[in-house]
Backbone and ligand atoms as CSV (ligand in chain L), in Angstrom:
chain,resi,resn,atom,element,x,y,z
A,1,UNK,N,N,0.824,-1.207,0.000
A,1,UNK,CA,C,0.000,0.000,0.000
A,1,UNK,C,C,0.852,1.248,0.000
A,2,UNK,N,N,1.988,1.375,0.389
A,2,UNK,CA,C,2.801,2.296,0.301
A,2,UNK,C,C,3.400,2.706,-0.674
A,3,UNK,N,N,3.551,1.688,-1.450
A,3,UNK,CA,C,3.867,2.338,-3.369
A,3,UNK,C,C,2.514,2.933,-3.620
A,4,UNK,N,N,1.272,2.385,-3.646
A,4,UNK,CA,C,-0.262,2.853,-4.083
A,4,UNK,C,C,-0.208,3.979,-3.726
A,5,UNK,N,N,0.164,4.371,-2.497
A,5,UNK,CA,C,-0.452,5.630,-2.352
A,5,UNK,C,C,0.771,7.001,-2.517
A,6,UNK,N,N,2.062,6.476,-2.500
A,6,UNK,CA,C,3.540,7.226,-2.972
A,6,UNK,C,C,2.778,7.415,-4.404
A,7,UNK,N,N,2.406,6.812,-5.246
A,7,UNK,CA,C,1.898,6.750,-6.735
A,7,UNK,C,C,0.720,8.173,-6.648
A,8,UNK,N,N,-0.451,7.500,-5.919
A,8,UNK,CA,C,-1.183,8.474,-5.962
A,8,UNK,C,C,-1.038,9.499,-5.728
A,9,UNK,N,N,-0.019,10.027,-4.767
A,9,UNK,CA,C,-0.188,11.385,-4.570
A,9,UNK,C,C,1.231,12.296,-5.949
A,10,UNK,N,N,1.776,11.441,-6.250
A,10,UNK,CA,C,2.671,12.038,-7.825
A,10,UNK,C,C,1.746,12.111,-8.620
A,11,UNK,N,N,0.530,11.285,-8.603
A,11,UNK,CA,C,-0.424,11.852,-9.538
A,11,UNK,C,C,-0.885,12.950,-9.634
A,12,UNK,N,N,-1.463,13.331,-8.569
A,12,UNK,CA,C,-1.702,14.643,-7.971
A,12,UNK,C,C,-0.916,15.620,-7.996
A,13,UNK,N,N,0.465,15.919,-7.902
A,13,UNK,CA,C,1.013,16.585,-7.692
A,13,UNK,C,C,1.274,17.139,-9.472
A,14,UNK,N,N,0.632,16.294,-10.461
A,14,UNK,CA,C,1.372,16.348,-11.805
A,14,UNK,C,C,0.117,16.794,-12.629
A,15,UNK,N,N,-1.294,17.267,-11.406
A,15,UNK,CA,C,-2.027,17.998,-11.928
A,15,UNK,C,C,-3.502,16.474,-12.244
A,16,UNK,N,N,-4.195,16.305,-13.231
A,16,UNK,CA,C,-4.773,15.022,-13.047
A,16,UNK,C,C,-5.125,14.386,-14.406
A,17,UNK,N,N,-3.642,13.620,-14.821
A,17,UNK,CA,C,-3.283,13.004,-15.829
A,17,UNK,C,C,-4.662,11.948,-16.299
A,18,UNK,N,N,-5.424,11.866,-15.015
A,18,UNK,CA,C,-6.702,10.793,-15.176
A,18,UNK,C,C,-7.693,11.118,-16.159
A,19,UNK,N,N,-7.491,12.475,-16.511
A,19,UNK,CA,C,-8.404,12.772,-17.697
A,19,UNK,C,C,-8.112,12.523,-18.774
A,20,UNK,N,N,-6.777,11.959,-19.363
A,20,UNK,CA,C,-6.032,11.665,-20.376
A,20,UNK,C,C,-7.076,10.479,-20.684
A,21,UNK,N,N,-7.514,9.383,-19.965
A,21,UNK,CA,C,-8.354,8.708,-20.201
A,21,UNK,C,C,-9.749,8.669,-21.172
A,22,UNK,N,N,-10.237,9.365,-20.796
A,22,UNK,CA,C,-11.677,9.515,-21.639
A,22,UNK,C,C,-11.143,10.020,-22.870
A,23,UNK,N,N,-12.107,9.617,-24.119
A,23,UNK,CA,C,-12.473,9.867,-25.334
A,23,UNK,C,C,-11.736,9.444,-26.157
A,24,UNK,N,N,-12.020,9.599,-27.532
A,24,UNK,CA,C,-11.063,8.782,-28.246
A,24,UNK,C,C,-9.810,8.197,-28.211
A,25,UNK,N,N,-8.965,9.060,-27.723
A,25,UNK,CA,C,-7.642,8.615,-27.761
A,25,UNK,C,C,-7.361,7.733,-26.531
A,26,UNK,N,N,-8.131,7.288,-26.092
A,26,UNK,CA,C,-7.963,5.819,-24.954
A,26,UNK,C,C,-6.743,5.391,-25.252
A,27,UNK,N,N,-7.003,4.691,-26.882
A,27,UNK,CA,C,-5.799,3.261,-26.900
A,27,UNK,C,C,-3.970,4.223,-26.611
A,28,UNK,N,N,-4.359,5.178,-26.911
A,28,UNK,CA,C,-2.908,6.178,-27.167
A,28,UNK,C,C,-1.786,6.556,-25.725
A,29,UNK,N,N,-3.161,6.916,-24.873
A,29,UNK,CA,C,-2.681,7.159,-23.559
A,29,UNK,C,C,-2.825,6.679,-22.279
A,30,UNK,N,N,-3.777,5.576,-22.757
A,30,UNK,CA,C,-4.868,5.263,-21.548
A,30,UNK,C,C,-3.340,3.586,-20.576
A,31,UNK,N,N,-2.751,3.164,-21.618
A,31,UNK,CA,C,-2.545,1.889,-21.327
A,31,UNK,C,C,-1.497,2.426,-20.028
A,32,UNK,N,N,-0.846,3.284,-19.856
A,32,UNK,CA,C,0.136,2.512,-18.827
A,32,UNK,C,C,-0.586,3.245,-17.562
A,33,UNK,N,N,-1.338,4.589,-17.721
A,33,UNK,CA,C,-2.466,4.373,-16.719
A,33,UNK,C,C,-3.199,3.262,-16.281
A,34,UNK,N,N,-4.359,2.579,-17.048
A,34,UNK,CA,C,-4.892,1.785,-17.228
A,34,UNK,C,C,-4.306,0.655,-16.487
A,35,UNK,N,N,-2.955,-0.285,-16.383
A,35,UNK,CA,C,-2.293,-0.809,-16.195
A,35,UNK,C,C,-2.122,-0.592,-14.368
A,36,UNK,N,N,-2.176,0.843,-13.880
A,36,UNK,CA,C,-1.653,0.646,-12.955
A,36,UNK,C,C,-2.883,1.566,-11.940
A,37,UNK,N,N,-3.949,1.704,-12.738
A,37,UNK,CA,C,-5.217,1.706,-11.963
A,37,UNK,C,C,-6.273,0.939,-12.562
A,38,UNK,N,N,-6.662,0.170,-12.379
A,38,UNK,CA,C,-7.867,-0.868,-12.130
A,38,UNK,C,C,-9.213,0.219,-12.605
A,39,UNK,N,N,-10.437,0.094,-13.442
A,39,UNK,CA,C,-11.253,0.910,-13.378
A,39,UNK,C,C,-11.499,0.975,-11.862
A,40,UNK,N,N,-12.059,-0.446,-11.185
A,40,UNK,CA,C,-12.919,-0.328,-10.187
A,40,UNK,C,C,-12.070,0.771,-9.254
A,41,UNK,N,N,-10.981,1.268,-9.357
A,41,UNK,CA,C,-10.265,1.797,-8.147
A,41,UNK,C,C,-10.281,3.273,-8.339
A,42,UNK,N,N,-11.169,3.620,-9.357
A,42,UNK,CA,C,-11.213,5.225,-9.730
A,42,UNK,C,C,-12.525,5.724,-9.870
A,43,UNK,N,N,-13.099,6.377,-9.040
A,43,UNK,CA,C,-14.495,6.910,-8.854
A,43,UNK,C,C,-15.204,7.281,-10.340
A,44,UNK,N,N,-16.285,7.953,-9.784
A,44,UNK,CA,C,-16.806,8.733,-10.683
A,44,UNK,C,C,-16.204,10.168,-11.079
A,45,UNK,N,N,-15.327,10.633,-10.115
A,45,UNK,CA,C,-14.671,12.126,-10.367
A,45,UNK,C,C,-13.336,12.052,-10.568
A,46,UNK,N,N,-12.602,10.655,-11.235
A,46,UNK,CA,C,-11.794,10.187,-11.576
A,46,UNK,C,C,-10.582,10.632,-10.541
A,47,UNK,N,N,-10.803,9.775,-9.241
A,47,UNK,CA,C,-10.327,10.058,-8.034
A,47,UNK,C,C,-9.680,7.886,-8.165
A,48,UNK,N,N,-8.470,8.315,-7.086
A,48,UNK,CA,C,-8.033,7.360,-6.775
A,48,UNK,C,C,-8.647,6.515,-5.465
A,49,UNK,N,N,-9.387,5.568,-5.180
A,49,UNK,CA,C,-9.711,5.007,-4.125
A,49,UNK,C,C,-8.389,4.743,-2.892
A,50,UNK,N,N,-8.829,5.613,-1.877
A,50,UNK,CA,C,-7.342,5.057,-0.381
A,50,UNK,C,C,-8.513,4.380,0.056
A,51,UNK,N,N,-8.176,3.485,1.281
A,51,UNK,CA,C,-8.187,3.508,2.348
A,51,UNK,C,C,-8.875,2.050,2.841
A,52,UNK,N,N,-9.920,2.004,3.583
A,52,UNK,CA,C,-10.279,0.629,4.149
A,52,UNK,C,C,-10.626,-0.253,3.156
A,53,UNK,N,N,-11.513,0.269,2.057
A,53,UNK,CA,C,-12.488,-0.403,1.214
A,53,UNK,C,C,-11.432,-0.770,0.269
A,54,UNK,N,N,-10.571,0.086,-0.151
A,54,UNK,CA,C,-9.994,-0.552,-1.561
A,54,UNK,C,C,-8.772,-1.641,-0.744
A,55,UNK,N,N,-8.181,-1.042,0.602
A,55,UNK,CA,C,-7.204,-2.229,1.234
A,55,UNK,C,C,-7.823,-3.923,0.839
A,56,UNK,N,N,-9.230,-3.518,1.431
A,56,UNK,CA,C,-10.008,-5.130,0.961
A,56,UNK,C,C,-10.028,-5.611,-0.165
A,57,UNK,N,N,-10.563,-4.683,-0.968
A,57,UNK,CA,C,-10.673,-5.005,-2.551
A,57,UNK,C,C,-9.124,-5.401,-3.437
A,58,UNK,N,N,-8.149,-4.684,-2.743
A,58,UNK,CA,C,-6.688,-4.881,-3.146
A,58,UNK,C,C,-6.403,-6.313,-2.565
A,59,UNK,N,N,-7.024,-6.397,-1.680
A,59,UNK,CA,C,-6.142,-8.085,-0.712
A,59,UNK,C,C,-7.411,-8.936,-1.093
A,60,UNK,N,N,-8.599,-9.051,-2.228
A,60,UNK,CA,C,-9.146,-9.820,-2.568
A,60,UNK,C,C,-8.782,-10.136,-4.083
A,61,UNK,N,N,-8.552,-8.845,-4.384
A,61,UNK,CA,C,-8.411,-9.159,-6.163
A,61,UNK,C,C,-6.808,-10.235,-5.912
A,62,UNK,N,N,-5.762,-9.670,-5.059
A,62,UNK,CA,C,-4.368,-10.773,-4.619
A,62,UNK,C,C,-4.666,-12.221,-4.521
A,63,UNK,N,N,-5.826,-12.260,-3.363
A,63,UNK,CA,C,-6.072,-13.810,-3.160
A,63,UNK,C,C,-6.204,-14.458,-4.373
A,64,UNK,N,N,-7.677,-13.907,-4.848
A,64,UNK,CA,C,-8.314,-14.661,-6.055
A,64,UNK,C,C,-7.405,-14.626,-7.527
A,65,UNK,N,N,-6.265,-13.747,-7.929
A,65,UNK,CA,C,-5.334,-13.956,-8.580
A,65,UNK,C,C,-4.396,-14.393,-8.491
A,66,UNK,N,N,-4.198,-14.955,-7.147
A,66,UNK,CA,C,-3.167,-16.439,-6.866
A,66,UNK,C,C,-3.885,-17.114,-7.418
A,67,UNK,N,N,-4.866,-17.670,-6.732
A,67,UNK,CA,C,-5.628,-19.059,-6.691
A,67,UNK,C,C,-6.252,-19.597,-8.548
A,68,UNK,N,N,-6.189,-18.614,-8.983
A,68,UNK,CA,C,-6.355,-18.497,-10.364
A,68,UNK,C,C,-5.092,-19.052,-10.996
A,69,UNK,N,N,-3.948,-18.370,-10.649
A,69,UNK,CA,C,-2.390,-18.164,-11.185
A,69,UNK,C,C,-2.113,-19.967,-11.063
A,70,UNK,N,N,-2.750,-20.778,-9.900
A,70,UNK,CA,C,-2.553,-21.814,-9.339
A,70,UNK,C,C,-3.009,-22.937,-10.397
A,71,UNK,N,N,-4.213,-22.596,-10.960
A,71,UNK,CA,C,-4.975,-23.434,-11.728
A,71,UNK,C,C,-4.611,-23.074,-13.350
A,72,UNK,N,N,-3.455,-22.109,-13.479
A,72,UNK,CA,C,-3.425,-21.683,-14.709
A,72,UNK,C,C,-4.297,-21.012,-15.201
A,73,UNK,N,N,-5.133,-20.738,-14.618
A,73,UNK,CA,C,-6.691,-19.630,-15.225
A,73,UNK,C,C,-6.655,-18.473,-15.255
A,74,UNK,N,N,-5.114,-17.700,-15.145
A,74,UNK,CA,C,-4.734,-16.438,-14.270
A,74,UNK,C,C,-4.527,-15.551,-16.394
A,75,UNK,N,N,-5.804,-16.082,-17.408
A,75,UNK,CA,C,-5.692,-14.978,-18.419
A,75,UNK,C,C,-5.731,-13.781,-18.406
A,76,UNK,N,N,-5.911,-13.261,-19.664
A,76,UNK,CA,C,-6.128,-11.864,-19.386
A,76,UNK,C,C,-7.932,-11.568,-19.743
A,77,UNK,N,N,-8.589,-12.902,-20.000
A,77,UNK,CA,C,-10.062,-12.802,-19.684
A,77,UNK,C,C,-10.745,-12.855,-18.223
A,78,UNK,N,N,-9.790,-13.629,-17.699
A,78,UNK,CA,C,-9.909,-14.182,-16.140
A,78,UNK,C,C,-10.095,-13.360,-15.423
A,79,UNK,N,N,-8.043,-12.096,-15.633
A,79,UNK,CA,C,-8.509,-11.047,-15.075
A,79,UNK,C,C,-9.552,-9.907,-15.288
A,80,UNK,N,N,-9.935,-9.666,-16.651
A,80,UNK,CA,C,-10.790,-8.712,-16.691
A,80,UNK,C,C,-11.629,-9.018,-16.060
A,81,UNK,N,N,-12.408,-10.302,-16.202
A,81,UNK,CA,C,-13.711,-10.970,-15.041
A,81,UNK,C,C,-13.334,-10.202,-13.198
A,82,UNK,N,N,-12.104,-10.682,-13.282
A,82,UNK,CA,C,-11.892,-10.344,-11.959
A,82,UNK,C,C,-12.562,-8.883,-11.445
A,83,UNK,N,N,-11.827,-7.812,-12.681
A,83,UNK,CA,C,-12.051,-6.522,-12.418
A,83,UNK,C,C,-12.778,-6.147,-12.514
A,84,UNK,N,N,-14.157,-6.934,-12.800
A,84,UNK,CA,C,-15.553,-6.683,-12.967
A,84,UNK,C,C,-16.317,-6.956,-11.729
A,85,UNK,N,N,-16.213,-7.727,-11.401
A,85,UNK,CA,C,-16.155,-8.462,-10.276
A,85,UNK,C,C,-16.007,-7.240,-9.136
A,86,UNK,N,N,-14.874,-6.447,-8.892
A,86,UNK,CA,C,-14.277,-5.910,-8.270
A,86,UNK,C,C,-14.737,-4.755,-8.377
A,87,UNK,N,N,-15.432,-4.229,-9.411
A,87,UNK,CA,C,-16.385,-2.821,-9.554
A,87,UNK,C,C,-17.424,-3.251,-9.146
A,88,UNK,N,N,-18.040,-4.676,-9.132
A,88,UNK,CA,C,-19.220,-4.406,-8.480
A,88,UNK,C,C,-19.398,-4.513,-7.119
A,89,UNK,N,N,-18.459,-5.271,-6.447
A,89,UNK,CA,C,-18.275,-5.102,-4.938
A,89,UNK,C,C,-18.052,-3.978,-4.302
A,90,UNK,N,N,-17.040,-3.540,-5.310
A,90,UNK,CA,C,-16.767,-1.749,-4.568
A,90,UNK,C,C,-18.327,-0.593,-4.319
A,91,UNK,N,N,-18.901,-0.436,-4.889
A,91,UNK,CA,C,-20.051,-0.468,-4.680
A,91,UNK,C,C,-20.905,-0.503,-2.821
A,92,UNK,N,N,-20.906,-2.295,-3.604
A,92,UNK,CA,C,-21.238,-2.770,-2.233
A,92,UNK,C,C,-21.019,-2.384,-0.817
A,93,UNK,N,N,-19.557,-2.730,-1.096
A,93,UNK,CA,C,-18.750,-2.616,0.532
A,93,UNK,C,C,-19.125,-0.803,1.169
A,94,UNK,N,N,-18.731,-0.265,-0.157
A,94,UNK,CA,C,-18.989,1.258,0.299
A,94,UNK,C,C,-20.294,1.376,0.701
A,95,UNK,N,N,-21.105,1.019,0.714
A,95,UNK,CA,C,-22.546,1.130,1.383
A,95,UNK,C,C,-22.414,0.354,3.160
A,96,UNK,N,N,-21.946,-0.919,2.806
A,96,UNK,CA,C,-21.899,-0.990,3.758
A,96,UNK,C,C,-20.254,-1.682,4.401
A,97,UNK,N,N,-19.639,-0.251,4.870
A,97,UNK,CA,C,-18.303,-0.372,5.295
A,97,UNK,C,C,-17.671,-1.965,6.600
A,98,UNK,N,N,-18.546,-1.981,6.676
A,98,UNK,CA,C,-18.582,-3.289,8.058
A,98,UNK,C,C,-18.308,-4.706,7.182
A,99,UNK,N,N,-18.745,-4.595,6.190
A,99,UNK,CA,C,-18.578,-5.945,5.197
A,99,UNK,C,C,-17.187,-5.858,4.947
A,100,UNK,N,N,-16.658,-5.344,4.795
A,100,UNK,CA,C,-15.297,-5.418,4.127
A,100,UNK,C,C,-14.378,-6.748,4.255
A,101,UNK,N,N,-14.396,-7.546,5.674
A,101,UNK,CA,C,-14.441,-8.440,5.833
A,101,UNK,C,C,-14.262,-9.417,5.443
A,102,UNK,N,N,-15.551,-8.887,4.473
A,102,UNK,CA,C,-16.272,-10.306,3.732
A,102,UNK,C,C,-16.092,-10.302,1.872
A,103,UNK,N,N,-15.080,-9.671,1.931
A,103,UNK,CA,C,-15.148,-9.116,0.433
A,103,UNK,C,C,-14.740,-10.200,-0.045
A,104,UNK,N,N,-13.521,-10.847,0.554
A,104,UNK,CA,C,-12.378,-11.990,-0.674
A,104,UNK,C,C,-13.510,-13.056,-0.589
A,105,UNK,N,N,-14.497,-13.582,0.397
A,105,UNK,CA,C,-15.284,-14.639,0.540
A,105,UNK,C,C,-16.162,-14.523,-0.656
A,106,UNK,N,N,-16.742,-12.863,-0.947
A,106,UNK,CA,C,-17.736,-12.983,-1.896
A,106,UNK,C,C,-17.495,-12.365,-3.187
A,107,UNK,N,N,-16.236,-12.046,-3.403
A,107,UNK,CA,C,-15.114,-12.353,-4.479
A,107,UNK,C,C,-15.112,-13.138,-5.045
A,108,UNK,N,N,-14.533,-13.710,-4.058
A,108,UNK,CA,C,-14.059,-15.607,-5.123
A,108,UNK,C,C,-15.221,-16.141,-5.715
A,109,UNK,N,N,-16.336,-15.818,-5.202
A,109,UNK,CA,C,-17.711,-16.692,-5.119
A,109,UNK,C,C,-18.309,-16.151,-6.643
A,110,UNK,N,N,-18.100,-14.695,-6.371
A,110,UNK,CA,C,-18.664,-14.032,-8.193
A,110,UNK,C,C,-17.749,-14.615,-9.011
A,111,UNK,N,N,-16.425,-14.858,-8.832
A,111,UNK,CA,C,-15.694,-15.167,-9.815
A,111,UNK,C,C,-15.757,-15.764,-10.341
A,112,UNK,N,N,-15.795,-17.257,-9.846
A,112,UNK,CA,C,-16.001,-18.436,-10.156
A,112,UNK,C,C,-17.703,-18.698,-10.482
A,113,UNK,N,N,-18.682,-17.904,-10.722
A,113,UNK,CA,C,-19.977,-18.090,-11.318
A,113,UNK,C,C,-19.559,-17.545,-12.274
A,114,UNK,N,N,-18.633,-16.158,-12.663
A,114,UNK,CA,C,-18.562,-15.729,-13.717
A,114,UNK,C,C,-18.110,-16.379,-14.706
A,115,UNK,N,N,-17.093,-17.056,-14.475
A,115,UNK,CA,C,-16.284,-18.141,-14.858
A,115,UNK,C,C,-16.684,-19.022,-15.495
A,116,UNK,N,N,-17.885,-19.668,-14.892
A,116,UNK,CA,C,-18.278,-21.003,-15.220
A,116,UNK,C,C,-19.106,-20.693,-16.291
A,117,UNK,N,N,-19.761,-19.454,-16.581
A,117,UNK,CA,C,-20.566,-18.986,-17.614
A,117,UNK,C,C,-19.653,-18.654,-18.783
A,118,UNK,N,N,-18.454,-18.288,-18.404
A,118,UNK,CA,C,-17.910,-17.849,-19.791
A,118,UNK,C,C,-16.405,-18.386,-20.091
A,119,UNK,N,N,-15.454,-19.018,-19.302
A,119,UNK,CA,C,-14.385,-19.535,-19.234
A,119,UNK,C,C,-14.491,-20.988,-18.942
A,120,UNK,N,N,-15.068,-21.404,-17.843
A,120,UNK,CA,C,-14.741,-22.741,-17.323
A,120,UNK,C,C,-14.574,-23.100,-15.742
A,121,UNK,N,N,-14.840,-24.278,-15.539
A,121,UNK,CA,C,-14.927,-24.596,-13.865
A,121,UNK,C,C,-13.816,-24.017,-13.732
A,122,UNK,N,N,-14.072,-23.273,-12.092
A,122,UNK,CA,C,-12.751,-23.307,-11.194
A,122,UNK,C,C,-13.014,-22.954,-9.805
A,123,UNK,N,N,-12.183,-23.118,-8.770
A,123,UNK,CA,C,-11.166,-23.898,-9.239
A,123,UNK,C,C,-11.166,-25.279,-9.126
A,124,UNK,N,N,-10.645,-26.469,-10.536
A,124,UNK,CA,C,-10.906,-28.345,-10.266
A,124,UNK,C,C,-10.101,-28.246,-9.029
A,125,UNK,N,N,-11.179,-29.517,-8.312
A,125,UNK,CA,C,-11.149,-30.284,-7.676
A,125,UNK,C,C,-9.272,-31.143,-7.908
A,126,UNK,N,N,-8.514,-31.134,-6.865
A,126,UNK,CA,C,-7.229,-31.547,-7.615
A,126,UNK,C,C,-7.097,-33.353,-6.177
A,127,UNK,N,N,-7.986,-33.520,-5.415
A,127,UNK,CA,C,-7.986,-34.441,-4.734
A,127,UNK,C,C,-8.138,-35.796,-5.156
A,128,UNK,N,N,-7.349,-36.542,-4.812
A,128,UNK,CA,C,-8.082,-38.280,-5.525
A,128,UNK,C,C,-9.248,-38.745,-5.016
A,129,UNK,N,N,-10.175,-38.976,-6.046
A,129,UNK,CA,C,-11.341,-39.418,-5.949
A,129,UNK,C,C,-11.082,-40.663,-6.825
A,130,UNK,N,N,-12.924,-41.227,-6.811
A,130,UNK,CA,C,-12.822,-42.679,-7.319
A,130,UNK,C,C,-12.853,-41.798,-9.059
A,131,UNK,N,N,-12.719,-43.257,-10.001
A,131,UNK,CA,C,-11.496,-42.857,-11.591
A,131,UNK,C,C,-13.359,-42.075,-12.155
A,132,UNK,N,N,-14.270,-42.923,-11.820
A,132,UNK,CA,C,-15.594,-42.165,-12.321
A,132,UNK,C,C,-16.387,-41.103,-11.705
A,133,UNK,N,N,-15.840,-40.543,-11.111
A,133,UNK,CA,C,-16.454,-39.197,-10.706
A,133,UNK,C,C,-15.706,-37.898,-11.511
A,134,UNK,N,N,-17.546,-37.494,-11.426
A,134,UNK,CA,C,-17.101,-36.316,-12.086
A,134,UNK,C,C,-16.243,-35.089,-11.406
A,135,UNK,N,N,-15.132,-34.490,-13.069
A,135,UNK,CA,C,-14.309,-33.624,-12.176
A,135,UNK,C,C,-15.709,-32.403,-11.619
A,136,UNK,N,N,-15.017,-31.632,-10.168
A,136,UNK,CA,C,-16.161,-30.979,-10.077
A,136,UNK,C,C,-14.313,-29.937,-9.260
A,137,UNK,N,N,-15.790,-28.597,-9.316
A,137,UNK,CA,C,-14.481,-27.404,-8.963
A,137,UNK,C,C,-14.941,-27.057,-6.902
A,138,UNK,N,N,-13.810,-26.741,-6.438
A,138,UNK,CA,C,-13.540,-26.251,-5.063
A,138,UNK,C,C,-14.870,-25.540,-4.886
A,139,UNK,N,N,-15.510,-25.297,-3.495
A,139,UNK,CA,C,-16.661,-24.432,-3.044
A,139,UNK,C,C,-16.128,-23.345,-2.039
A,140,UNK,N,N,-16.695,-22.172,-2.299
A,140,UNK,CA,C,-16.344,-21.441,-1.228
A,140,UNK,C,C,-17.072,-21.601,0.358
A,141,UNK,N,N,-16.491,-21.550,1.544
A,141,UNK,CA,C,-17.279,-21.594,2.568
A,141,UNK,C,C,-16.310,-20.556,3.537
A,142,UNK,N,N,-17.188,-20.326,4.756
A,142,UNK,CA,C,-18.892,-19.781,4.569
A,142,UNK,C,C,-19.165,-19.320,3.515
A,143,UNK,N,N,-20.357,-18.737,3.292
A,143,UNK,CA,C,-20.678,-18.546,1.846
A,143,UNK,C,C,-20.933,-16.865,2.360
A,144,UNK,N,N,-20.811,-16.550,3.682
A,144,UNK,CA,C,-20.439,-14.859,3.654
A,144,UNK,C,C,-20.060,-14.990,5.590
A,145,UNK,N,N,-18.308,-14.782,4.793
A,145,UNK,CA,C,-17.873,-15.075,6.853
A,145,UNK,C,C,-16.161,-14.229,6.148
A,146,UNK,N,N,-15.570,-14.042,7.348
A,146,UNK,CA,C,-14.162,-13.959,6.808
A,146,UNK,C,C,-13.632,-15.073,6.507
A,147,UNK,N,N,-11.963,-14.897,6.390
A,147,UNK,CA,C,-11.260,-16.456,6.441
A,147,UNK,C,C,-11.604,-17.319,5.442
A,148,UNK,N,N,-12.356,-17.249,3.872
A,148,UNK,CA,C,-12.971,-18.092,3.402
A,148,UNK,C,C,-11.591,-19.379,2.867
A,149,UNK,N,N,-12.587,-20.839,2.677
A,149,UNK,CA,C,-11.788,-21.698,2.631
A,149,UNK,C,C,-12.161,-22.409,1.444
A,150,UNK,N,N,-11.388,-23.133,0.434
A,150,UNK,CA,C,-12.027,-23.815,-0.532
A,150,UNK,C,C,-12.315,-25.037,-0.059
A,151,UNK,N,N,-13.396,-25.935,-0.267
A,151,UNK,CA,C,-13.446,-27.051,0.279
A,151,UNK,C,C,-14.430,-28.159,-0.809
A,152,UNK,N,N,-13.660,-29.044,-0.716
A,152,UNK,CA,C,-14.048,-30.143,-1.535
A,152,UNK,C,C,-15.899,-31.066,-0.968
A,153,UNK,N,N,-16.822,-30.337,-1.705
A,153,UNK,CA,C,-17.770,-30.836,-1.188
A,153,UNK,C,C,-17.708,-32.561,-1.035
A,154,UNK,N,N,-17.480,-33.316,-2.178
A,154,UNK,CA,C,-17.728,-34.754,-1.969
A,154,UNK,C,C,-17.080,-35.130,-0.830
A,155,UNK,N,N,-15.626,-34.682,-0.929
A,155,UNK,CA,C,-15.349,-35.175,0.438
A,155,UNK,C,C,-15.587,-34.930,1.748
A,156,UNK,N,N,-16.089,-33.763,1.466
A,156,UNK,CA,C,-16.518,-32.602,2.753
A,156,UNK,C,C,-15.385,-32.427,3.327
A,157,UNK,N,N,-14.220,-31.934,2.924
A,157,UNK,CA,C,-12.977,-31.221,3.589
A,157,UNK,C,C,-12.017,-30.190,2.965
A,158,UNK,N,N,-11.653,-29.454,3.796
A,158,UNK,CA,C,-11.518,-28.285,3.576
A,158,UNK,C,C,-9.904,-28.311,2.662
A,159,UNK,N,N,-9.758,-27.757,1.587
A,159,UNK,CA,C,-8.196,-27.884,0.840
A,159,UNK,C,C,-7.471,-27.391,1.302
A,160,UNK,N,N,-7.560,-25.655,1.065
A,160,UNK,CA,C,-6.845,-24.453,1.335
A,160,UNK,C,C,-7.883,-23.208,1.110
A,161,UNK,N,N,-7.015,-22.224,2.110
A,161,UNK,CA,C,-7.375,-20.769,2.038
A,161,UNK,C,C,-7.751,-20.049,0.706
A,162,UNK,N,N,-8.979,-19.661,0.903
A,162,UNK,CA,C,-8.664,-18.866,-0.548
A,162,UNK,C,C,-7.940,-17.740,-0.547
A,163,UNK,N,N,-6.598,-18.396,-1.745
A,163,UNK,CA,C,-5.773,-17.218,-1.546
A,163,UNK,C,C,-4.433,-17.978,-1.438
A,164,UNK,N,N,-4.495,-19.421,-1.167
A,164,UNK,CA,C,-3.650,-20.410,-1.019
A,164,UNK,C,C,-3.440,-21.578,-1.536
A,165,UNK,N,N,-4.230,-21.925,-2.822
A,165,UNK,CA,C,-4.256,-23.291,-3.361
A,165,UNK,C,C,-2.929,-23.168,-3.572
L,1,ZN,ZN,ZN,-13.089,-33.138,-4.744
């Protein structure tokens, strides 16, 4: 967080390069911005997100782009999902600041629905089972708690942290 916010405030100081963004010339100027702010992390008044809410959203988009990185699923469709994902929570949490908590739990959880609609299970199941069962992918639990864990329903036991496959 201390580069993030050393960053943000050279932004600032260099006047607010964030408008370089909008309108046509996106592809021209937008990328190494773009690159090193996330939409979800820039308001509506093309402000940089500090503080509790984006700390969460920063240490969820980390988890769930290990655990991705783990299964090889870590594209650059994966991540955009991610960052979609991650605008719509931001949202959320900002309404209600007390959740924050609970962000990487219900993170992972959009991700992997998003996923399954447009990429593919994740994350498989990597445990030995019998040779005819179907592959099936990790579950998140609780399904809104901190600490979330992936866990292998058939067997009913818990793998790893999400954030740790
Ligand atoms: Zn399993």
């Amino acid at each position: 967080m201390v580069a993030l916010e050393a960053a943000a405030g050279d932004a600032e100081r260099q006047g607010d390069p964030v408008q370089l963004v909008v309108g046509d010339v996106t592809d021209q100027v937008a990328p190494q911005l773009a690159a090193k702010w996330p939409d979800w992390l820039i308001d509506q008044h093309r402000h940089v997100h500090n503080g509790a809410v984006t700390d969460a959203l920063l240490s969820a988009r980390a988890l769930v782009l290990h655990d991705l990185g783990a299964r090889a699923m870590d594209s650059a469709r994966s991540v955009s999902i991610v960052d979609d994902v991650l605008s719509e929570r931001r949202w959320w949490v900002e309404q209600w600041p007390d959740g924050a908590a609970y962000v990487a739990c219900l993170v992972a959880q959009d991700v992997q629905e998003k996923l399954l609609e447009d990429v593919g299970r994740w994350p498989l199941c990597g445990l030995p089972h019998e040779e005819d069962d179907e592959p099936h992918e990790l579950r998140v639990t609780p399904d809104l708690g901190e600490n979330p864990h992936w866990v292998c329903e058939e067997h009913g036991c818990v793998v790893a942290p999400v954030g740790a496959l």
